[in-house]
Structure formats: C-alpha cells, structure tokens
N, C-alpha and C positions, 0 to 999 in steps of 0.2 A: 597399665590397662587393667580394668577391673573385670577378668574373666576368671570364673573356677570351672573350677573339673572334679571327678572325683577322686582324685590325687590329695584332696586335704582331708587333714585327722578332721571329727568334727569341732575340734575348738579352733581349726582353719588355719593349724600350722604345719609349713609342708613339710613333708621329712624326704627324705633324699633316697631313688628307687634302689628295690633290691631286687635278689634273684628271685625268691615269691611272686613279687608285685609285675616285675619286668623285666621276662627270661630275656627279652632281644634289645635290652637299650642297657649300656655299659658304661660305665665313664672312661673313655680311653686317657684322657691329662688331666689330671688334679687340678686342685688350686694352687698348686705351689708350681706347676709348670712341668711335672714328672710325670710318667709314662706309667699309669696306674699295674700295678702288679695284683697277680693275684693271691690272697690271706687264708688261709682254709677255707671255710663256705662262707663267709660275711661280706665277702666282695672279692665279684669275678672280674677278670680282666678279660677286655676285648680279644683279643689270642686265643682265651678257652671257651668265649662265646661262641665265635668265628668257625672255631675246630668243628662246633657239632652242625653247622649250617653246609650240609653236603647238597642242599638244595641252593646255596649259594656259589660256593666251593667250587661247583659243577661249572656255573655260567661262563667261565671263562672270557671273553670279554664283552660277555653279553649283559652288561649292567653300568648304570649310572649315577655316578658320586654328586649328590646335593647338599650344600651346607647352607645356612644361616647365619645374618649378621645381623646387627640391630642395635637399640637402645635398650637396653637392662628393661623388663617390664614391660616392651611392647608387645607382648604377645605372640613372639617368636615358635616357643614350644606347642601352644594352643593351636595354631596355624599349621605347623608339622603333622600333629596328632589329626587333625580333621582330612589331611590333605592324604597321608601317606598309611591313617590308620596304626600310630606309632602312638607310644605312650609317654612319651617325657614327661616331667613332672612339671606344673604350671604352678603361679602365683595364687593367692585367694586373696583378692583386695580387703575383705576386711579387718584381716589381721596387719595391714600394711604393706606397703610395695616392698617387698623384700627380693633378697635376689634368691631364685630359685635354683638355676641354671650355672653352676660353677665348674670354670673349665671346660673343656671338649667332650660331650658325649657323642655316644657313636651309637648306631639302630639298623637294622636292614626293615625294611620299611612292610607293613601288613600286606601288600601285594604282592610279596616276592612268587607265588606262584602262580602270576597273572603272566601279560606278554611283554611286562614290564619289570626288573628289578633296580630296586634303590637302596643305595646305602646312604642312611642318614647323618647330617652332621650339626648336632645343635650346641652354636656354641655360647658361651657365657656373654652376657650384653655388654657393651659399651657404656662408660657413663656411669658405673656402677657406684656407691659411694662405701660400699664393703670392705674394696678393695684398694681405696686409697691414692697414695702419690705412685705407685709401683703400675696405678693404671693403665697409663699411654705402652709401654711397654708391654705390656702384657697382652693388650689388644691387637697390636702390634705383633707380635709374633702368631697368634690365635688367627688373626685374620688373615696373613700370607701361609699361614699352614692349610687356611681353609681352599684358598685359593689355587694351592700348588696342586689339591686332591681332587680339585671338585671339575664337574662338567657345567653344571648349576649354580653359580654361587647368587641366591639369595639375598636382596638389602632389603631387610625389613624398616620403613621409615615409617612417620606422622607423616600423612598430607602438611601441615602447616611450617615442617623443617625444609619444604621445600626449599631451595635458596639462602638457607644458614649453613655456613660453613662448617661450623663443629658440628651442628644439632643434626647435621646431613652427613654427618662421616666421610665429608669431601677431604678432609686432612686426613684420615687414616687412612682412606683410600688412596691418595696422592701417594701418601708413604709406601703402602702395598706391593701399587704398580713400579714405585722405582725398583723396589727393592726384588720382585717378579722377573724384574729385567736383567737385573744382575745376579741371582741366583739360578732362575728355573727356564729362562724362556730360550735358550740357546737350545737345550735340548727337548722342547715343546713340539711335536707336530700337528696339533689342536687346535683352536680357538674355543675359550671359553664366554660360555652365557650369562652376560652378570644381569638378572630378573629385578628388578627391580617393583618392590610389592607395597604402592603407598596406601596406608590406613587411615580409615574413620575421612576415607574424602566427602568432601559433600557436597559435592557438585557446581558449588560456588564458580569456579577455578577447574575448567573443565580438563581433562587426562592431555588431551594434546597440549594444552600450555604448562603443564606440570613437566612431560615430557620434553618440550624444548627447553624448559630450564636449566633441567638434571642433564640432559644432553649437549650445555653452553658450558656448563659447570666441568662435563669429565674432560669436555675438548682441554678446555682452559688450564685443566690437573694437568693434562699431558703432556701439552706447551711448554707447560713450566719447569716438568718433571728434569731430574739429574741424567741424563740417558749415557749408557758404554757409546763408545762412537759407531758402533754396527748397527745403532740403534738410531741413528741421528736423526733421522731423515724419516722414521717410519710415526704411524698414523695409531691413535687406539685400535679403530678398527678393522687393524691387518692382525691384533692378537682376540679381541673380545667383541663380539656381539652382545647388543645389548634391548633389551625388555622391559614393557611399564604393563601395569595393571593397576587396579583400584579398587578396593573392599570398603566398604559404607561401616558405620557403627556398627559391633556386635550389640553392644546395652541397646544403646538407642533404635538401633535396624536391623533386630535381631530376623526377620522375613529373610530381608532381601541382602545382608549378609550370608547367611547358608545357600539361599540360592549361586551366588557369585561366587562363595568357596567352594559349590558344587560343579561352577561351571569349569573354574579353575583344576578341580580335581580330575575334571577330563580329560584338560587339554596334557597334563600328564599323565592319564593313563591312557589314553586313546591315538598310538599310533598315523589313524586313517584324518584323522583331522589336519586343516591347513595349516592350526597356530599351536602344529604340538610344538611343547618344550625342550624333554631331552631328546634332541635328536641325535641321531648314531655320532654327525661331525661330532659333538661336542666331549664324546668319551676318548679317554688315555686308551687308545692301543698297544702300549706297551706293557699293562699292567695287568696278569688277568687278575680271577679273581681270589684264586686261594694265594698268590703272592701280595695283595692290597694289603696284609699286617706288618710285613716287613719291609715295603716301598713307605708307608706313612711312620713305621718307627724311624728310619733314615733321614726322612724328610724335617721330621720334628727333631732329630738331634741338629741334623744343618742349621735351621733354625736357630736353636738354642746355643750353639758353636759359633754365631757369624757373628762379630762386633757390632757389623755397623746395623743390627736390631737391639743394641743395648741402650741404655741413655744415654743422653748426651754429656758433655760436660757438667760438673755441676755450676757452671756458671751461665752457660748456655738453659740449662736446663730452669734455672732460679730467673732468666731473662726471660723464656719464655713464659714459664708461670704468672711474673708478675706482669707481666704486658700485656698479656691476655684479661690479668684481673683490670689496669689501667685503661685496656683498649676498652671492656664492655663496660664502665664505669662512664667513660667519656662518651664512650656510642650513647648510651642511656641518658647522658646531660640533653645530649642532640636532641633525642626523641623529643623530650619532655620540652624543651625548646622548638622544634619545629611544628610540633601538636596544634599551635593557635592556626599557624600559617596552611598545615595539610588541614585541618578542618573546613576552615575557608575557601580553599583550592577545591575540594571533594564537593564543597555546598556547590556548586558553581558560580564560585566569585572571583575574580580576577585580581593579584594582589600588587601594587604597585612595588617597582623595587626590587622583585624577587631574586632576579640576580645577587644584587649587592648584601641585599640582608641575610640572603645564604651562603652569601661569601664570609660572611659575618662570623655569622653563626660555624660555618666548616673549620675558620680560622681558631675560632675561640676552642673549639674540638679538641684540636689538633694540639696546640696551647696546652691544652688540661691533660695529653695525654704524655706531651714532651718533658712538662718541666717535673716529675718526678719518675720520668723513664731513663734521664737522660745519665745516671751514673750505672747500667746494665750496660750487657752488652752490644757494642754497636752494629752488629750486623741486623742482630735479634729485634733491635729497638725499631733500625730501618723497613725490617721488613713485615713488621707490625703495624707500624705507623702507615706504609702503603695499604695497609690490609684495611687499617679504619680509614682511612681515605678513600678508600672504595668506595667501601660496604657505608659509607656520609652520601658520594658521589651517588650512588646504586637509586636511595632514597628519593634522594634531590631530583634526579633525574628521572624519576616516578612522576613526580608533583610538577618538575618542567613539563613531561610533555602532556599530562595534566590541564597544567595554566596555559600552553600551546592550544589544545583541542577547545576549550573555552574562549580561548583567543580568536579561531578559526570562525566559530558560533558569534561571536559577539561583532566580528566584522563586518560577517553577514549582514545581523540585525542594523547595524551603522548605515551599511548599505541601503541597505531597504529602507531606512529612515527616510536617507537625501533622498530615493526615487519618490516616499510618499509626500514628502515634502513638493516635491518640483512637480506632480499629478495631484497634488490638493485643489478642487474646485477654489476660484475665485471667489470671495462676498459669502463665501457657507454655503453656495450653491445656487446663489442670485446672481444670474447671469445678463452684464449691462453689455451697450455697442463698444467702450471706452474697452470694460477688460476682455470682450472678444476679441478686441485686435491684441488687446496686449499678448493675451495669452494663449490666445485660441480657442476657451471656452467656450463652449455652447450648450443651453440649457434644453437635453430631450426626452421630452415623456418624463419629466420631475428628477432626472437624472444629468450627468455631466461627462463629456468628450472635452478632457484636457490634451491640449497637444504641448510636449515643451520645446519651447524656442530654441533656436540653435542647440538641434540634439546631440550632436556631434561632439563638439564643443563642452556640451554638461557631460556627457557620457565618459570622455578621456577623463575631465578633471574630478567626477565622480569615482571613477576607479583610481586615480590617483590619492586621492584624499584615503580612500578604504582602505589602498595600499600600504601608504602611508603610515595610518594608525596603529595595524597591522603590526609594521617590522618597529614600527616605535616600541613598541609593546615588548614584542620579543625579544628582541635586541636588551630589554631592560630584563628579561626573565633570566636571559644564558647568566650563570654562575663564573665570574672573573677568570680560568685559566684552566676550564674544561673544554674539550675539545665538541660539545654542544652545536646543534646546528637545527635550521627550521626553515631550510629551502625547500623540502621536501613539501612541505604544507604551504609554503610561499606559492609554490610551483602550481598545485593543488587549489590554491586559491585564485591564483591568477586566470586556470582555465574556469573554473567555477562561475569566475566576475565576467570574463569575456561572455558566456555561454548564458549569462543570464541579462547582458547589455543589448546581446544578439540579439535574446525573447522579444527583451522589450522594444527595443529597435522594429521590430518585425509589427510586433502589438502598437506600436506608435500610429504606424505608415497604414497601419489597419483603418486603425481610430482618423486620421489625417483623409483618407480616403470617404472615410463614414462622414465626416464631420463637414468636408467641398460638396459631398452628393446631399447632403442635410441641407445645406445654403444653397445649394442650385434647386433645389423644389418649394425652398421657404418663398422665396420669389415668385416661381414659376406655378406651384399649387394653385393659389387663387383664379393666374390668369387660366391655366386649363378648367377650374370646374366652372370658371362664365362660358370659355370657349364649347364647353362639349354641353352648357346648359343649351346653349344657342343650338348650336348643331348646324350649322348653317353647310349649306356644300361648300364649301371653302374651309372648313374647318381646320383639316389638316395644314394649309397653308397658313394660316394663323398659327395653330400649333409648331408651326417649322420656326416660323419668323421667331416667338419666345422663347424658343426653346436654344435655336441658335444662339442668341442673343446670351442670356443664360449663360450658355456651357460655354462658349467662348469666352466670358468674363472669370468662370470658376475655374474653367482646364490653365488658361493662364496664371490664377493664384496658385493653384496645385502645382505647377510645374516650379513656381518660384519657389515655394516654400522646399518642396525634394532636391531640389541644387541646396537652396542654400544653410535651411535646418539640418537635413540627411546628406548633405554632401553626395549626391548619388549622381552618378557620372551620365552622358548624354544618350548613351544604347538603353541602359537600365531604366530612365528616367524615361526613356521611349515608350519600356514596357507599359510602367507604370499607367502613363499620359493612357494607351489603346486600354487596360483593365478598367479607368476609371470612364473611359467614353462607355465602354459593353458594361460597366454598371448601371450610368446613368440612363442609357437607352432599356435597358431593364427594369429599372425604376418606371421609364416613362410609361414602359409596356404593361405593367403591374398599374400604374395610375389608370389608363385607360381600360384597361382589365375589368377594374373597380366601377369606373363610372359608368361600364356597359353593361352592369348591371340594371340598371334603369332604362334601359332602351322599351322593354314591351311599354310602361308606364309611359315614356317622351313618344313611342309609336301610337300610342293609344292619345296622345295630349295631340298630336300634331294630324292624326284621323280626323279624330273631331273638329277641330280648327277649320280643314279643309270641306268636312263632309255636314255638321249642322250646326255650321259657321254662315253666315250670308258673306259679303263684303264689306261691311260693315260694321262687324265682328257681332253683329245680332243675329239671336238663334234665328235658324232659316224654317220659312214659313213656304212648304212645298205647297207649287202651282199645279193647274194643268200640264204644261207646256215645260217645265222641268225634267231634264232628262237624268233621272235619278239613274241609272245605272252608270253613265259618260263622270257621272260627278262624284258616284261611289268607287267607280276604279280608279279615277285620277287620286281620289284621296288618300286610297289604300298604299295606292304605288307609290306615290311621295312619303307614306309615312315608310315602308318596306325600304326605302335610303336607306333608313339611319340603320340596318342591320349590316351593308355594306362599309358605311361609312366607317361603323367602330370596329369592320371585322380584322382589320390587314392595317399594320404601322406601315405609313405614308410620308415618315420624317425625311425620307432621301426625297432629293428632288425628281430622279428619274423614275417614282413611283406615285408620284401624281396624279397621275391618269389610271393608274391599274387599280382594277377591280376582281374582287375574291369574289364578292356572291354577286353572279351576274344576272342581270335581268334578260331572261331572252322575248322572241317577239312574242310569242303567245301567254306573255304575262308572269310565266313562271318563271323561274330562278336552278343557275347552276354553280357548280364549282369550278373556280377556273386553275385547271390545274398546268398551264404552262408553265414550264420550269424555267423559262428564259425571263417569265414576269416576278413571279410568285418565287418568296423564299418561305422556307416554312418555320424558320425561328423568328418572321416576321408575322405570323398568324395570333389573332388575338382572340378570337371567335374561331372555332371548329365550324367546319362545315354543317355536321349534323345539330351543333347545337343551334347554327344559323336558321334550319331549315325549322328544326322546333321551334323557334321564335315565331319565326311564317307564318307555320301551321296555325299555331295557338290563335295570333293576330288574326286572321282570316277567319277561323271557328269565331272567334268574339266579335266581330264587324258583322257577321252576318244577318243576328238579328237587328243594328240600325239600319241595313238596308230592307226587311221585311216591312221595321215598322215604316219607315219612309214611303214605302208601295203602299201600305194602307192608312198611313194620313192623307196621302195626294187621295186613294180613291173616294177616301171620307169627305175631303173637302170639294172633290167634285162632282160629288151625289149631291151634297147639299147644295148647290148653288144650281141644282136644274129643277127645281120645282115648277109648274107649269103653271102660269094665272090663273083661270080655272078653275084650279083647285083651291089656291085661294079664295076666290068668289063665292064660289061651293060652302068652305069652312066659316066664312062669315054669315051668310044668309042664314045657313041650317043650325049653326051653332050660337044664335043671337039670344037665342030662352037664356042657355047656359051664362051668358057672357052678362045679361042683364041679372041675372039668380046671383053671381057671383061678385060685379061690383055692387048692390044692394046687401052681399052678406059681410061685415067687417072682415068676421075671422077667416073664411075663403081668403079673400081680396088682401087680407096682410101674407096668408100663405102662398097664393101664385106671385104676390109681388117678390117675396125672399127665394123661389125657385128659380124664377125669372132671373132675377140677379145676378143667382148661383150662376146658372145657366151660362147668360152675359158674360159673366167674368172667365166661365171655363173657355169660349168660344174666341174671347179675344187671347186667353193665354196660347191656345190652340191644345187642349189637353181635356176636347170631349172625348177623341176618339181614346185615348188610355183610359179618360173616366167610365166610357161607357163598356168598352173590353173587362174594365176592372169589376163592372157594379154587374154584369154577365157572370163574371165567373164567381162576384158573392152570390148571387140569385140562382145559379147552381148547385154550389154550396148548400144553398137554404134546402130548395129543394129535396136535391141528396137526402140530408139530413130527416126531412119531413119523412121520405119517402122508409129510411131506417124506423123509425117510432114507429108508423102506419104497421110496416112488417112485424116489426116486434109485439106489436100489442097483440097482431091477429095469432101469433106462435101462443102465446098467452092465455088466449080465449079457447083453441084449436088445446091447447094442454087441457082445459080444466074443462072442457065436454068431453074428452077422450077419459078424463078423470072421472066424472058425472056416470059417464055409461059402466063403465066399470063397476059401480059400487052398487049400480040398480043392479046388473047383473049378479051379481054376488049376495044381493036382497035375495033377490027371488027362489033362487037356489036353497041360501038358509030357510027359506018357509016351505020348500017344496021337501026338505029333508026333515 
C-alpha cells in the first residue's frame, strides 16, 4: 500500500522508532522471536514503558487489548496511527514496499485519557519476503500470541483476497484457531471479536456478499479444524464474534477514506453507539492492567515452548512447499485454459458441452499437478490436490450457474419464439375466408385477432418443448462427478412458463371473445343501419328477428371452439356463453346509441314528408279548406316516434310494447318510470336528453306551420278578386295598355315581369318572393333614411361652424 506519513527520513527510508520519536510504542518481540530487553537509553523495553504509564497502570480492568494481522505492506500501521492516534512507523512507497513493522510492537493508544483505554498491538505482516522460509512459523506463533491477548483482533485484508485461501490468511488462521483450542481456551471466560477490516473496496462486490464469503470460509476452517474432544461438538461462534467493515482507496479516495476511518474511529471511541467495538464482553477479566507485562511474557514463552507451533517435518514441510508451488502452477494452466470459455459465458453466450470440456479441462489440472507431486509426501500431496479441486470446482461452478442463468433467459426467449410463431397473422396480414377458418384470423381496423387452434393442446407441448431445451442444456453444463444440480431454476422455470401460459390463455379467450362479437356485427351492422334508416314501427322486431339469428349462429361457434380449443369445462364454459351474450347486447346498445344520433335529422326528414308532402310525394300546394293545424300535429307526432322508438332496447320479446317516452293525451310526453316495465341498463336515450330532442324539434316546426298559415291566406286573398274591378281596370287602364303595346321596350318589359311572375305563381313561392323583396325595400329604405340623417348632421356641423367664425370676426374688429 502506498501510504506515507511522516515517519520517513526525507530520502523516504524508514528507520525503526525510538524513545525521542515515540515515547509510547516499543517493540515488545524482536525479529528473532525474543522478548526485547532493555540496553541503556537506545532501546526501552515494553516493562520500563509500561512502569511509567500510572495512567494505565491505574485502570485496572478497565481497558482493551487490540492487535492487528495482515499482509506485510497493507497498511496496517497507518490504520492504527489514524484510528487510535498511535505512531507506528509506516512504509513510504517510493522507496519500495519494504517491511517496516518487524515483530510485535506494543503502544497504549493516544486516547488512553478518554472513556476508552487501548493497548496496541502492531504486528509484523504476513507474506513478508525479509523473512524467508522461517516465515509460516513465525506468523504462526505472532498471530496466536495476538490472539491469546487481545479482545480485538483485527484482520487487515485486500477486498480482492476475498475468497483466496492464503492471500486471506484462512490457513494461518485455521492453524491459530486449532491451536487456541488446545492451548488457551479451556481457561478462557470471554469471547473474542475478530474485526475484520477489508481495503481499497470498491463497491463492485458489495460488504454483505464479501461478508458471507469470509463467514463460509471460517465456518469451513472450523469443520475441518483438529479439535481436543471437549471441543467436538462446539461452533466458532460459542468462542468468537465476528465483524466486517470496508475503507475505499486512501490514493485513490482520499475524501471518503478519512470520512469512513473517521466513522470507524467512533465506533471505538464512543461507548453510547449501537455498533461500538470494544465492548466490556470482549476484555480478559482476569488480567488487570499493571499485571498485562507478565501475563503476555508467559503467554509468549508457552508459545515459543509448545512443539506443535514449530515446523513440521522436513519432509512434510518440503511437501508442502512444493505442492503449493505445483498446485498454483496447475490452477494458473486452468485459468489460462478456461479464459476463452468464462469470456463467452460473461458475454452471454451459451457454450455447448460445458460440462464435458470442463471436465476436461479439471482432469488435465489435476494431471499436471499429480505427476510431479506424486514422489512427496502422501498425505500432503492428497490434501493438496483436494484443495486444487476445489478451488478448479469453486471456478467452474461460477461459470455453471452463469451458463444456468443465461440458460434460464434463452428458454424464455425459445418460448416466446413458438408463441410469436403460433399468433403470427396469416398472409402478412391479409386476411382471406379460407385462413379465417384455418386460423381464426380476422382482419380489424388494419390490424389482426389471431386465435390459436387447439390451445390446450399447443400450450402443454409448448412448455414441453421449452422444458425440454432447458434440461438438454443443463444437463450438458453439470461437470461429470460434481455434485452440481439446476432444479432449483427447473422449478423456477416451470412456474414461470405455467404463469405466463395462464396470461396468454386468458389474453386468448379475450381475443376469442373479441374476434365471435366481431363476426356477429360483420353481419348484422349492415342489416341494422337499413333497419334504423327505415325506422319503421316495427323496427325493433326486425332488429330481434337479425339479431337472434346472428347470436344464435355465433354463441354456438363460441361455445365449440371454448370446449374444444380451451378445453373449458360445462359451468365455466356457461360463464363464458352469459359474458359474451352482455357483450354482444352492449354492442348492440352502443350501435344503436350511434345511430340515434341522427334522430332530430330522420325527425325533421319524416315531418316534412308528412307535413309539405302531398300524397303524392309533391310538395303540397295549401287550399282553403286544408286544415293545416289537424296536418301539422299529425306530422309532428309521427315524426316525435322515432325519439321513443331509439330510446329503450326492445330486443326481449316481453318488451315489445313498452314504451320510455310516452305520449300522453294532451300531446305531450313523459317518462315512464315503472320498474315492472322499464330496466334501466336497458335505456338508450335519457329522459332529459329525450325531452331536449322534443323541445328543439317543436321550436324548428314552428315556423313551417306560420308559413303554411300564410301561403293558404295568400292564396286565398288572391283568388277573390271581384269582376268589377276587373272591368273597372280595363276600361280605365285602356290609354296605358295601348301606350304600352305600341312601345317595344315597355311591352318586351311587362312581357319578362309577367313571366317572372307566372312562373313564381305556379311554383307557388310569390308569397316568400314577396315577404322577401318587403324586407329588401326595408332594407333600402332603412338605409336611404341613414344617408338622409347623415348628410343633415353635416350641414347642421358646418352652420354651427359658419356662426362661430362670424362671431369671432366681429369681436376681432370690435377690439
């Protein structure tokens, strides 16, 4: 980790603390494994630190042992020094990762006069390459001495070691805990907190999956562990409690780093919080705190005393060495071998084979690691070889359930093919009689209601088919003699495909529904918009007889195809049969709806008919003797039907006769609101919109009845002229009659008025000519009579203007 501090000389090499630099951090264990003593003043020993800390001394067992484990150069010390305000001495990357941290140092931590005191324990890294083959050992004893003192024990890791078994210190821990068990834990009344503190995460790989892993990983240590038989039966977590957290890049996230080491530094200093650390459980009650130098020199001679922390054999030990170098040699063939296939798998591509070719592949592994393992030792060799078999299998079984989840997606998509397949319009959407029946197409509004035929039938061997492909699939993925399995996703698939069989199933009997009410109006449309052009009183009886006709021919297709398409049994099939009747009478009611929209216009077409209609169907030419009011109610009142006629569905037979807007005797109209007649989801027309229809109709009829009153009286004014006055107009008017056929131009003009005349008198349209050429000669008038005003306002301005100016003369001459 490339962190400095100001612990580096400035040519950024560390030098190792003294009493100047750092009165409270000591080296308690050398490098060589000794219990540092103290030399005159060049270097103190933890014992004559310890002596002068009467503020420690005092706490009695009011304080808590934290130590630190890790990789050589993670940032161990750096971590300590931010959190606890200690000064260890840290790395300087530029000079190189060296190791800074040799052996056990000990610290009581910068807050000791807070409500917290800690004694620090930073020890030398894991991993180191200082220190050689003497390593394993050494960490080894370093790390159950940490473990024997502490209340805290700290694992400083990489986020990316997640899941590697050395690079995660799951082997030295493994060792730790057996060895816990057989030294220190009989006389333990505690549980200790092993913290676990992973770096440079980066969110990739969020803390709760980082934490189940580390927490598969220790169950698994424990399983496996040597246990005293008092120990047989017991759990990690009847001795350790355990802790994850996660700090971001210091280089890289230097922000939000300090933020999170500061949140961190709370949750250790601040008692009153729910996720403090040291809590009281986790401290040695038996140790206070001025006897802690001579309980940890004890501890560290047992240590150092007990064999089974020494190495092993050296033949043991030369096994393990090189099997480890064999095992990562052969893991690294794998990688580099299975690279094409996890590429592929990651793109989401499905790889045929997968099984067998990574059976392949594991065998040839396995191969490479046997035939130059096989003259070590045989225990060593076996339980190596299980370990890369794993940690092969671990891989593999990334990429299975991988190539499973892509599996799961691609069935899907299979699926959905055959449904788009078996709902594809017929012809591209050109819909004939021939593929209607086939398929049940039908072409609406430029669009398609595919129904498919025997759905039942496609639907099983549909899901069969997906199924099918499915464990084909899988079944070729599992790897030859792992205990691999993809029920779970089978199972997962299976309701999946049912739940979406269901949809469609439902969306079908929809469409199937939509598609018989389609064909029952393709038919019957035409014959309703003749029957309600007519409007005849019989209507509705017309409309019964097609409509019956109709839905009796469609209800029985409907009911065949839901037996035998949908398999849908005789109650349900009942349902269906009564939904698709209350559509189709809704439909009907929606049709009629529509077409009664046209009533004032067919009211108004069927007035006139009646009222200046003759018999004959020539306009009527009113007499004397015409009883134009007998002829205008009659007509009104037959055209005022048609608002009953469209107002109330009449398709039952026992509503025949019933009428919604009724005529009473004095001509007007009510609502007939008996509930014994009248349903009212049978109403098609509102009352009140009925009655506005009335109104309207009757306001616009009234002027043909005025004018009707005054053509009869025009026509029989003119027809009583008296003889007489004829006589009269001839005798007296003879000058004029001779002056005007003697004048050409006269006599061409009374001939062309005359005519005019003639032809108005036989159309019968003097009296509108003459009302009309009345109200221009009004008009004229009018108009004359404006100008006339006007001009006088004008003349009336400019005398009033005249007197003014003489006035104004006279004045100026008079002054």
């Amino acid at each position: 980790m490339s962190e400095s501090e100001t612990n580096s000389t400035p040519e950024g090499v560390v030098v190792e603390p003294s009493e100047n630099s750092y009165t409270d951090i000591v080296q308690f264990i050398d490098h060589a494994g000794e219990i540092v003593k103290e030399t005159d003043n060049e270097k103190k020993s933890f014992l004559s630190t310890i002596s002068k800390r009467e503020d420690f001394l005092t706490k009695g067992f009011d304080y808590s042992v934290i130590s630190i484990l890790g990789p050589q150069s993670s940032g161990k010390s750096t971590l300590l020094n931010l959190l606890f305000n200690t000064r260890f001495a840290i790395m300087e990357a530029r000079t190189g990762r060296k190791q800074t941290t040799q052996g056990v140092w000990m610290g009581i931590g910068g807050e000791s006069t807070g409500p917290e005191t800690f004694l620090i324990l930073d020890v030398e890294g894991t991993d180191g390459r200082e220190r050689g083959e003497d390593e394993k050992a050494f960490e080894r004893k370093t790390s159950l001495f940490s473990l024997a003192l502490s209340s805290v024990l700290i694992i400083n890791m990489w986020s990316h070691d997640v899941g590697r078994y050395n690079a995660a210190n799951l082997s030295l821990l493994k060792t730790v805990f057996e060895l816990n068990l057989q030294l220190f834990q009989k006389k333990r009344n505690h549980k200790i907190l092993i913290f676990f503190i992973i770096r440079d995460q980066d969110n990739v790989t969020p803390l709760s999956e980082l934490r189940r892993v580390l927490l598969e990983d220790i169950e698994k240590i424990w399983k496996e562990l040597s246990k005293p038989s008092e120990f047989a039966n017991s759990r990690e977590t009847d001795y350790f409690d355990f802790d994850f957290t996660a700090l971001p890049h210091k280089n890289y996230s230097p922000d939000q780093f300090k933020t999170q080491v500061d949140i961190l530094r709370q949750r250790f200093l601040d008692p009153s919080l729910n996720d403090f650390i040291p809590k009281k459980k986790y401290r040695n009650e038996d140790v206070p705190a001025d006897g802690l130098y001579q309980y940890s020199f004890n501890v560290w001679e047992t240590i150092k005393s007990n064999r089974d922390l020494d190495l092993p054999s050296q033949k043991e030990m030369l096994a393990l060495y090189r099997c480890d170098e064999f095992l990562e040699s052969s893991f690294n063939q794998f990688t580099s071998e299975i690279k094409s296939t996890r590429e592929s798998i990651e793109k989401g591509r499905l790889v045929n084979n997968f099984g067998d070719s990574s059976k392949k592949i594991l065998d040839d592994a396995i191969k490479r690691y046997d035939e130059p393992s096989s003259r070590y030792h045989p225990e060593t060799v076996a339980k190596k070889r299980q370990v890369l078999n794993d940690r092969i299998l671990t891989d593999l079984k990334y990429l299975f359930d991988k190539q499973i989840e892509k599996l799961y997606e691609k069935t899907i998509e299979f699926y959905n093919s055959l449904v788009q397949e078996a709902v594809k319009p017929v012809n591209g959407g050109k819909s004939s009689s021939s593929s209607l029946k086939r398929s049940g197409a039908t072409n609406q509004n430029g669009g398609n209601i595919v129904i498919i035929p025997q759905f039942n039938i496609w639907a099983e061997g549909t899901k069969k088919k997906s199924i099918e492909y499915f464990e084909q699939t899988a079944k070729q993925s599992i790897v030859p003699g792992s205990d691999w399995t993809f029920v779970e996703e089978l199972n997962v698939l299976d309701e999946k495909m049912t739940k979406e069989i269901s949809q469609l199933r439902e969306n079908q009997l929809e469409k199937l529904s939509s598609l018989m009410k389609e064909n029952t109006f393709q038919k019957l449309n035409p014959i309703l918009l003749k029957i309600t052009d007519q409007a005849s009183d019989n209507m509705w009886q017309k409309i019964r007889a097609a409509y019956n006709d109709e839905a009796a021919t469609n209800e029985k297709e409907y009911q065949s195809r839901l037996t035998n398409d949908f398999a849908i049994g005789e109650s349900e099939c009942e349902e269906y049969l009564n939904k698709f009747k209350e559509g189709v009478l809704e439909n009907l009611k929606s049709k009629i709806s529509d077409r009664a929209e046209f009533i004032p216009m067919k009211m108004r077409k069927r007035f006139e008919e009646h009222f200046n209609m003759d018999d004959k169907k020539l306009p009527r030419k009113w007499k004397k003797q015409d009883d134009i009011a007998t002829i205008f109610q009659e007509a009104r009142l037959n055209a005022e039907k048609l608002i009953d006629l469209f107002s109330y569905l009449r398709i039952d037979e026992q509503d025949s006769k019933t009428s919604y807007f009724s005529l009473l005797p004095n001509g007007e109209h009510e609502e007939n609101t008996n509930t014994n007649e009248i349903e009212q989801d049978k109403v098609i027309i509102a009352y009140k919109q009925c009655m506005t229809m009335c109104e309207n109709f009757r306001h616009d009829t009234k002027n043909d009845y005025m004018q009707a009153l005054s053509e009869q009286a025009r026509l029989t004014s003119a027809g009583g002229i008296p003889g007489y006055v004829l006589v009269l107009l001839c005798v007296l008017g003879l000058n004029e009659f001779i002056a005007i056929i003697t004048n050409p131009l006269l006599l061409l003009l009374v001939i062309l008025l005359g005519g005019f005349g003639f032809v108005l008198f036989k159309l019968g349209l003097t009296g509108p000519f003459i009302d009309y050429s009345s109200q221009v000669l009004v008009h004229i008038i009018n108009k004359i009579k404006d100008i006339v005003l006007h001009v006088e306002n004008i003349s009336h301005h400019a005398v009033s203007n005249n007197n003014s100016n003489s006035t104004n003369g006279n004045k100026e001459k008079r002054e």
